[in-house]
N, C-alpha and C positions, 0 to 999 in steps of 0.2 A: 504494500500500500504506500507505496511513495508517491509525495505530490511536491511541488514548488517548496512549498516552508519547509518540510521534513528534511530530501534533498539538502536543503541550506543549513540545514539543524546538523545533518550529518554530516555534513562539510566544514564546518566551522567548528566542530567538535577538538580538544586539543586533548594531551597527555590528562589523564586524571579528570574528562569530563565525564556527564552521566546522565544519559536519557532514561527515565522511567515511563512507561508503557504504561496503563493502567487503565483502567474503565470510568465512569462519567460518577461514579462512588465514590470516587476519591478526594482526599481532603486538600486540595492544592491552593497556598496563596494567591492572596488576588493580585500579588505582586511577579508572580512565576510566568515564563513564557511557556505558553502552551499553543500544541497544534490538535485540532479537534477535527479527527479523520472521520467523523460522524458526516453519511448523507441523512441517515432519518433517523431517527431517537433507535438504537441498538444493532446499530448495521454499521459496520464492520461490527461482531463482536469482540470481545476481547479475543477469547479462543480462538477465533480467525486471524486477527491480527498478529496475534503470538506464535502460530505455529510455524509460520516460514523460519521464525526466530529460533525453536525449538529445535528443528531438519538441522540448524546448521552443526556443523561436524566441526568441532573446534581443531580439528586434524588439517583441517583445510585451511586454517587462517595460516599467512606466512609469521613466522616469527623468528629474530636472530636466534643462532647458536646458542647453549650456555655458556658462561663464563669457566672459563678455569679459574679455580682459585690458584690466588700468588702467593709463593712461598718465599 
């Protein structure tokens, strides 16, 4: 479910950012940026939204080597 704001949301995300996914229940300040992937009150559901998130195979992200540690 990406759109324009999200997209930009995940672009601009840096070391130590953190998107919370969450359903329309949620306690969120009125000061937080939020993107509201709702067409009609319960469409996307949560579980729809999440599952692509779920599939993903953390095997598949690239990530550097480990460190050796220095002696």
């Amino acid at each position: 479910m990406l759109n324009a704001q999200l997209s930009q949301a995940i672009a601009s995300m840096g070391h130590g950012d953190l998107i919370i996914v969450c359903d329309a229940g949620f306690p969120i300040p009125s000061t937080a940026w939020r993107i509201d992937l709702a067409i009609v009150p319960d469409v996307p559901d949560l579980e729809t939204v999440l599952a692509p998130i779920a599939a993903c195979r953390y095997s598949d992200i690239a990530a550097p080597p480990p460190r050796k540690p220095r002696s």
